[in-house]
C-alpha positions as CSV (number, residue, x, y, z in Angstrom):
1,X,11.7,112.1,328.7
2,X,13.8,113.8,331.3
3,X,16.6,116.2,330.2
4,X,20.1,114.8,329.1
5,X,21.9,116.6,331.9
6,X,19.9,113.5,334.5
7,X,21.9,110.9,332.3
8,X,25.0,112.6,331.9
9,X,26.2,113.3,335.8
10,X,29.7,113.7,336.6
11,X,31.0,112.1,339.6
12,X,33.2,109.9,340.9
13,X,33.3,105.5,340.3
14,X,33.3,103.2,340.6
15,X,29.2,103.0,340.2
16,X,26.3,105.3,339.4
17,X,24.0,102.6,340.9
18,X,25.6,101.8,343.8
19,X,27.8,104.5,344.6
20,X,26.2,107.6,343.5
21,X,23.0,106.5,343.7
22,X,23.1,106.0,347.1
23,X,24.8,109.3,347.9
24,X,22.5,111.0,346.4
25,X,19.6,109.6,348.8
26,X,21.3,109.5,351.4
27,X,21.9,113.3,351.3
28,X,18.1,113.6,350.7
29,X,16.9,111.8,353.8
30,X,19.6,113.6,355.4
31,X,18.3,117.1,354.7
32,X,14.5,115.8,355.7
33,X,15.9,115.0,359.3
34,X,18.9,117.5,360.1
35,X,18.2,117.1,363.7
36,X,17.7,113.4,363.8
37,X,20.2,111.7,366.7
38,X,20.5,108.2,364.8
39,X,20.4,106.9,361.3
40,X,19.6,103.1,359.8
41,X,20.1,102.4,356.4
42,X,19.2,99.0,355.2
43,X,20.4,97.5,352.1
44,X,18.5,94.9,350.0
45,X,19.3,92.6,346.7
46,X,21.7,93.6,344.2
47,X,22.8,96.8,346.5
48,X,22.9,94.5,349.4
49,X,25.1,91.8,347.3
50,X,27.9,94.2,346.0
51,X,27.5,97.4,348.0
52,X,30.7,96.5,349.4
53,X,32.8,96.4,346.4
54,X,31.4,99.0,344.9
55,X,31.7,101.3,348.0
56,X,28.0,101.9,348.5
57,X,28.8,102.1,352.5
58,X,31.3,104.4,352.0
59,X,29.1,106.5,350.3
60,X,26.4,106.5,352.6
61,X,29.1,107.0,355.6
62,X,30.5,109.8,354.2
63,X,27.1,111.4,354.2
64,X,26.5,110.7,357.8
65,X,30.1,111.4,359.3
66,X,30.1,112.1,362.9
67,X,26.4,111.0,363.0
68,X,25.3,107.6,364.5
69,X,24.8,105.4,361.6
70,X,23.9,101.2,361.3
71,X,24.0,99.9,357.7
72,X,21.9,96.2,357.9
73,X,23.0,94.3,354.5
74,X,20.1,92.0,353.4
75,X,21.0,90.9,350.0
76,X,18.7,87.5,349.9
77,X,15.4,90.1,350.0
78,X,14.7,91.9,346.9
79,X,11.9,94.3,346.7
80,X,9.3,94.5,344.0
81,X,9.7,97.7,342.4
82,X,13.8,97.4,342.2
83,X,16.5,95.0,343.1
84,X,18.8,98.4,343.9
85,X,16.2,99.3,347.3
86,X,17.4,101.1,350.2
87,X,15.1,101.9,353.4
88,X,16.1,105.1,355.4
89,X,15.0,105.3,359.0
90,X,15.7,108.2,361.3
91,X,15.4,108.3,365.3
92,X,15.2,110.9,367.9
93,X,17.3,110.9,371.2
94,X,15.6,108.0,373.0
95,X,15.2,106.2,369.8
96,X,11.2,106.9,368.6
97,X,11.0,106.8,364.7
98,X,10.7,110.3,363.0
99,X,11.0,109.1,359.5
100,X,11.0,106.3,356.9
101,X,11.8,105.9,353.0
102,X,12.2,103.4,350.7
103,X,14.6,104.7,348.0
104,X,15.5,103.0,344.4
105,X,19.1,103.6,343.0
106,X,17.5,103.0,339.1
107,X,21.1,103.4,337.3
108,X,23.6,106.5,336.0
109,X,22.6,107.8,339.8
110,X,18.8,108.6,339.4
111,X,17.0,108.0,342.3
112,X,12.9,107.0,342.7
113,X,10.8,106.3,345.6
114,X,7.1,104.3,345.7
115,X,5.2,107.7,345.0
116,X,7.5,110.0,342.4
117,X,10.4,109.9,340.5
118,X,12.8,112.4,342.2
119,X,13.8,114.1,338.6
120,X,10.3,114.7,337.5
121,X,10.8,117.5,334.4
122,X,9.7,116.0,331.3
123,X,11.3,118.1,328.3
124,X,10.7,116.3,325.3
125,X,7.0,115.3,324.1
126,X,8.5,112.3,322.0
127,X,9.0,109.5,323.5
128,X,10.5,106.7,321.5
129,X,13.3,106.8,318.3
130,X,10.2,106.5,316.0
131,X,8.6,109.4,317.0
132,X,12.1,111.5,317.1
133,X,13.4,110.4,313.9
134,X,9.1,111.8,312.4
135,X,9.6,114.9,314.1
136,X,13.1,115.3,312.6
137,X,12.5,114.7,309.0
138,X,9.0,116.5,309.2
139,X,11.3,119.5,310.5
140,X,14.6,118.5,308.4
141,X,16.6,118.4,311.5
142,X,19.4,116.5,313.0
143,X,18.8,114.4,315.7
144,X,21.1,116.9,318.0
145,X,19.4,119.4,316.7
146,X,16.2,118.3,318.2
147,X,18.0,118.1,321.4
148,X,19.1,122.1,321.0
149,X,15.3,122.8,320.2
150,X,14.4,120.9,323.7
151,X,16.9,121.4,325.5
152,X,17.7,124.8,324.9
153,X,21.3,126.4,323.5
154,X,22.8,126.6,327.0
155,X,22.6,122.6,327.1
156,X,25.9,123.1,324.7
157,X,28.0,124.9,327.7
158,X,26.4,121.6,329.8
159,X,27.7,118.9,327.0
160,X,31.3,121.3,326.6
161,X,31.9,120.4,330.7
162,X,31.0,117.0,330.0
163,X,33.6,116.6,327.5
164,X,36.2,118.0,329.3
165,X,35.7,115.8,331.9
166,X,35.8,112.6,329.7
167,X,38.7,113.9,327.8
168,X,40.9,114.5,331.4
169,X,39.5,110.8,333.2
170,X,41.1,109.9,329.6
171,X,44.6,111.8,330.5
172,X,44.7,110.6,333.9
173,X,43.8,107.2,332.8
174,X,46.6,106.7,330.0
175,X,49.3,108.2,332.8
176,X,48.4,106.3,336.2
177,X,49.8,102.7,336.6
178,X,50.0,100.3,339.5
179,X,46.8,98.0,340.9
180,X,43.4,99.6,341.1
181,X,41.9,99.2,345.3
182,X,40.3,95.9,346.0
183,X,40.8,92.3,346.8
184,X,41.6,91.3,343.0
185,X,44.4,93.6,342.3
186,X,44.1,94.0,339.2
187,X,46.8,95.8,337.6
188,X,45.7,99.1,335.4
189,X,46.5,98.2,331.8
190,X,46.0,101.5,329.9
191,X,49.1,103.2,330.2
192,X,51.1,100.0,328.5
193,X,48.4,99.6,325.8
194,X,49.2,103.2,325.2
195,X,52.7,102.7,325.3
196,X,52.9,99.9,323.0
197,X,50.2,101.5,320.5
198,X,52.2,104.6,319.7
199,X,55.0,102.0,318.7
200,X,53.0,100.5,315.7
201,X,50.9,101.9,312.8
202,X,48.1,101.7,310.9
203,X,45.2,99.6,311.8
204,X,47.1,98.2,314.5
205,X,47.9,101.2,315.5
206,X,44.6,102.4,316.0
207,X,42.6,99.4,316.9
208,X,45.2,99.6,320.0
209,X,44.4,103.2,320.3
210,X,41.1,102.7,321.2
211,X,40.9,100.1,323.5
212,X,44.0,101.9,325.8
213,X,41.4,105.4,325.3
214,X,38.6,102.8,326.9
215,X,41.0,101.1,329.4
216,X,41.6,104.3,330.8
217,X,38.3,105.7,331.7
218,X,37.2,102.7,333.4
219,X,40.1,102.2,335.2
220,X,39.6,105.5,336.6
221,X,36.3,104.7,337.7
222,X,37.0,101.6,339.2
223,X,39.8,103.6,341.0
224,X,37.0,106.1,342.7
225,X,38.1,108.8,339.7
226,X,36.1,111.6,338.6
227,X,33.8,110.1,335.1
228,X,30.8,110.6,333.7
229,X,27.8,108.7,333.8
230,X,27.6,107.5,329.7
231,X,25.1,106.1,330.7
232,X,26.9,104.8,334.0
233,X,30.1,104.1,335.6
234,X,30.3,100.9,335.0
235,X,29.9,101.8,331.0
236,X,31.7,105.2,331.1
237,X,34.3,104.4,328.9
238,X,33.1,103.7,325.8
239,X,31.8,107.1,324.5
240,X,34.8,108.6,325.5
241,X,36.8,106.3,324.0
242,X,35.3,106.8,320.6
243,X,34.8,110.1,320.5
244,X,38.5,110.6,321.3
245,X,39.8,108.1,318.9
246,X,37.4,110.5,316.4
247,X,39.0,113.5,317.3
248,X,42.7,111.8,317.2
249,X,42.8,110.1,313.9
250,X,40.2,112.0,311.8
251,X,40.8,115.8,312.8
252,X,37.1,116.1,314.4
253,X,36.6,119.5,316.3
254,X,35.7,119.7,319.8
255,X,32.5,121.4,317.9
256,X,31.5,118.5,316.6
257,X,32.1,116.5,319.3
258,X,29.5,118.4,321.3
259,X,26.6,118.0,318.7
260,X,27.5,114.3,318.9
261,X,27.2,113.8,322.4
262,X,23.5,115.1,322.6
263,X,22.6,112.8,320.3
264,X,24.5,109.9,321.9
265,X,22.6,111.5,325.0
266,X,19.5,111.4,323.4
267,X,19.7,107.6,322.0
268,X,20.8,106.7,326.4
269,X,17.6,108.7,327.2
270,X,15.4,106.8,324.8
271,X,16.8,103.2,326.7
272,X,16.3,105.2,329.9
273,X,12.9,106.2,329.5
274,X,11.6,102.8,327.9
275,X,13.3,99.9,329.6
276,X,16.7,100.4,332.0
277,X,20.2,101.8,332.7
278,X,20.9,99.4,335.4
279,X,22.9,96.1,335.2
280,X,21.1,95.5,338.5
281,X,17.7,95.5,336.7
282,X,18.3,94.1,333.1
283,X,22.3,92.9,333.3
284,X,24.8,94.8,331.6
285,X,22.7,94.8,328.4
286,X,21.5,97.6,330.0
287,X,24.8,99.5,331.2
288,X,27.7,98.6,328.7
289,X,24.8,97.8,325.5
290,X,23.1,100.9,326.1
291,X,26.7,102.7,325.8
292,X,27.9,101.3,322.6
293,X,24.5,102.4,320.8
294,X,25.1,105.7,322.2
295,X,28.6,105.6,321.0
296,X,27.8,103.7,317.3
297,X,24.9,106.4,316.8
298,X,27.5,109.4,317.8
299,X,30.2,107.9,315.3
300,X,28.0,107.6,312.5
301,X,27.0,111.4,313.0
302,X,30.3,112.3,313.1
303,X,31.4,110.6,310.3
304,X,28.1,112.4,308.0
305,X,25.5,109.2,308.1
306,X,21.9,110.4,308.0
307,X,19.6,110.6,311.0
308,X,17.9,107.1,309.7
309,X,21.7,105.5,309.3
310,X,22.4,106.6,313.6
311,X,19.2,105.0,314.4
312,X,20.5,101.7,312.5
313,X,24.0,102.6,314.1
314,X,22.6,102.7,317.7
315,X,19.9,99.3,317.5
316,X,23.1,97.2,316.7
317,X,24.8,98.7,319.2
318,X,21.9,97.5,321.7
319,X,21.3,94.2,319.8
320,X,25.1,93.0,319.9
321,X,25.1,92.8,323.8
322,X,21.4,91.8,324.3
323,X,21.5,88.5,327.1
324,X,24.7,90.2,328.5
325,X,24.8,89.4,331.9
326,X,25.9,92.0,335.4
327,X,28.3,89.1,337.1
328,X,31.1,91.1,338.2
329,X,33.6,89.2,340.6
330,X,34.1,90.2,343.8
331,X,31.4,92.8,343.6
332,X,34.2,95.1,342.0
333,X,33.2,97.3,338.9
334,X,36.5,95.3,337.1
335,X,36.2,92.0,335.8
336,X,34.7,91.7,333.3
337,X,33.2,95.2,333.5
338,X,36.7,97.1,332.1
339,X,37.0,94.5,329.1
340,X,33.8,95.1,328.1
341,X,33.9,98.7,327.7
342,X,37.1,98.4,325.3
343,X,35.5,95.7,323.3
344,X,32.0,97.7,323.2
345,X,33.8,101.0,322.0
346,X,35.8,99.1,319.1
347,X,32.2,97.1,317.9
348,X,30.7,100.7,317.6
349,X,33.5,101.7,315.5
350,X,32.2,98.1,313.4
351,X,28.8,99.6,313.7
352,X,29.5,103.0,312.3
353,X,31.8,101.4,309.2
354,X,28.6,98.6,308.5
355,X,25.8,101.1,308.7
356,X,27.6,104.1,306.5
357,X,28.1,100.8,303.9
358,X,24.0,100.7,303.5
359,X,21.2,103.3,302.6
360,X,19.9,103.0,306.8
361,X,17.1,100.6,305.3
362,X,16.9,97.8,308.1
363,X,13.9,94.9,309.7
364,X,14.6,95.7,313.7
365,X,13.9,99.3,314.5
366,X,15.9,100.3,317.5
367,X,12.9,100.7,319.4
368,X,11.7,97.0,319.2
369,X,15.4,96.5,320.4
370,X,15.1,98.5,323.5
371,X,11.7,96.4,324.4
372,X,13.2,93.7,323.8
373,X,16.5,94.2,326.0
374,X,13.8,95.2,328.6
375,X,12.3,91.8,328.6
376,X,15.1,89.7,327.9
377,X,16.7,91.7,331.0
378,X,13.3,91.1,333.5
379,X,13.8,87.2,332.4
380,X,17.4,86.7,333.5
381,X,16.9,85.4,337.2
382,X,18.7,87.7,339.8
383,X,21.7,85.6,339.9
384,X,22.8,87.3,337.0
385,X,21.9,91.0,337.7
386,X,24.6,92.2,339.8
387,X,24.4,90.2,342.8
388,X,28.0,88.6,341.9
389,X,26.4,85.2,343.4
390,X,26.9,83.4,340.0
391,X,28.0,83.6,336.3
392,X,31.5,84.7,336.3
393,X,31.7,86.0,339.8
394,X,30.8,82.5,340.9
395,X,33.5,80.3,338.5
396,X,36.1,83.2,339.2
């Protein structure tokens, strides 16, 4: 497996598939042909299908500026290694070819090609939950302890910047109001859930709490604000949101909080690494289920379950939102993608409260979980995998 720091990325929404993905490759064919006189970039599937809503030719433009640039959408073609393929072509003066690549946007902004992956350090030997969870009781470690002994110490300064940018997309989120950019209009909601939380109490008070902390990081993504990837944009508010409502109501330090997120980084590398990140390959099982296992596992370390009570924690996390489909309307990372990550963020909550009731003893290992999302996610037909041709997106 790859290190943490290639699933947590800070950037800016409102996608890490379509919007930073891109970038990222775009900047890479860029630097290959500096002195290139014209650019074509060609869009296909699922990139091809929402690119627009989700800003992907922004993106790319932005790389290019002042550079003769075509973008060719063709979202009917999908190409076999991944529905999220870009083709990069680069011309001389009297327009002969210098270059060619076919780039895949994978999810949380990784980017592979037909030969190599494009983040190619493998740091951890294990490579399923099994394996971690024998290493870690044959050692008597945590499960972010195993991350430290991987990872090295200085991955702690790396998880610190990551939570200060969560917590901030979460101050920005609860204080902007007003419709977030696109056709839909959709009016930002966390600043009155907020509001009207504060005004009750108890369990009211704080179910409320946690869906305005959720609200507000994905309305800043789908705003174009600065998130992390957790493990993408369209799924970067439910970590946050539980690890803030943590923090709030039960007096967890920011210490804490760190040693949590490498292990909810750890359980988003273990999906990563054996099936997908990318609602554009599996559905949103992949982006919004993959975020509430990370966030179930991270609750139930924080609130002292044992490393075989996380893994429980983070397979229902997975198994609650396996068939969930990537249908978003209008190609905008909004409806139903901002519901969903307040919803996911209070079921790990549920998760945390059911697993620290049992002894961690459980049939479906989160493993079998993750191969299953996997297939159920290569079975849904494309219609349903970001291409905002049906589901939802086609009723809305």
């Amino acid at each position: 497996m790859e290190s943490i720091r290639e699933l947590y990325k800070i950037g800016y929404g409102p996608s890490s598939s379509h919007t930073m993905g891109p970038r990222k490759a775009a900047e890479k064919f860029l630097s290959k042909n500096i002195d290139a006189a014209s650019f074509v970039v060609t869009l296909y599937g699922s990139l091809a299908a929402t690119g627009k809503g989700h800003l992907t030719d922004k993106a790319i433009e932005d790389v290019y500026k002042n550079r003769s640039l075509t973008i060719e959408w063709k979202p009917e073609t999908f190409l076999p290694r991944h529905s999220n393929a870009m083709a990069f072509k680069a011309y001389d003066q009297i327009g002969q070819e210098l270059d060619s690549w076919i780039a895949y946007s994978i999810g949380g902004g990784a980017i592979i090609d037909d030969y190599t992956t494009l983040e190619t350090e493998h740091i951890y030997k294990e490579g399923n939950m099994e394996e971690v969870l024998q290493w870690c009781d044959k050692n008597g470690k945590q499960l972010w302890e195993y991350v430290l002994e991987h990872e090295g110490d200085d991955i702690l300064d790396f998880l610190n910047e990551v939570w200060r940018v969560m917590k901030a997309a979460i101050s920005r989120g609860l204080d902007e109001e007003g419709a977030l950019p696109g056709i839909l209009n959709l009016p930002r909601k966390a600043a009155s859930y907020y509001t009207k939380a504060k005004s009750y109490s108890g369990r009211l008070e704080r179910r409320s709490m946690i869906f305005a902390y959720a609200l507000a990081v994905s309305e800043e993504n789908a705003g174009g604000g600065e998130i992390v990837t957790s493990p993408t944009c369209g799924a970067s508010g439910v970590l946050p949101a539980v690890l803030k409502f943590i923090m709030d109501y039960h007096h967890t330090t920011d210490k804490k909080i760190i040693k949590a997120l490498a292990t909810a980084g750890l359980i988003g590398n273990l999906v990563k690494t054996n099936a997908s990140i990318s609602g554009a390959d599996v559905g949103c099982q992949g982006e919004v289920g993959t975020a509430c296992a990370m966030a179930s596992g991270a609750a139930t370390q924080l609130f002292g379950g044992s490393i075989f009570q996380i893994e429980y924690s983070a397979e229902m996390g997975l198994e609650h939102h396996l068939g969930l489909t990537c249908d978003p309307v209008a190609g905008l990372v909004q409806i139903p993608c901002i519901e969903r990550n307040a919803f996911a963020a209070a079921r790990a909550l549920n998760h945390n409260t059911y697993v620290l009731m049992s002894d961690g003893r459980h049939r479906i290992s989160f493993d079998k979980v993750v191969q299953t999302m996997k297939q159920t996610g290569h079975d849904l037909p494309n219609l349903y995998k970001e291409t905002s041709a049906g589901g939802l997106a086609f009723f809305a």
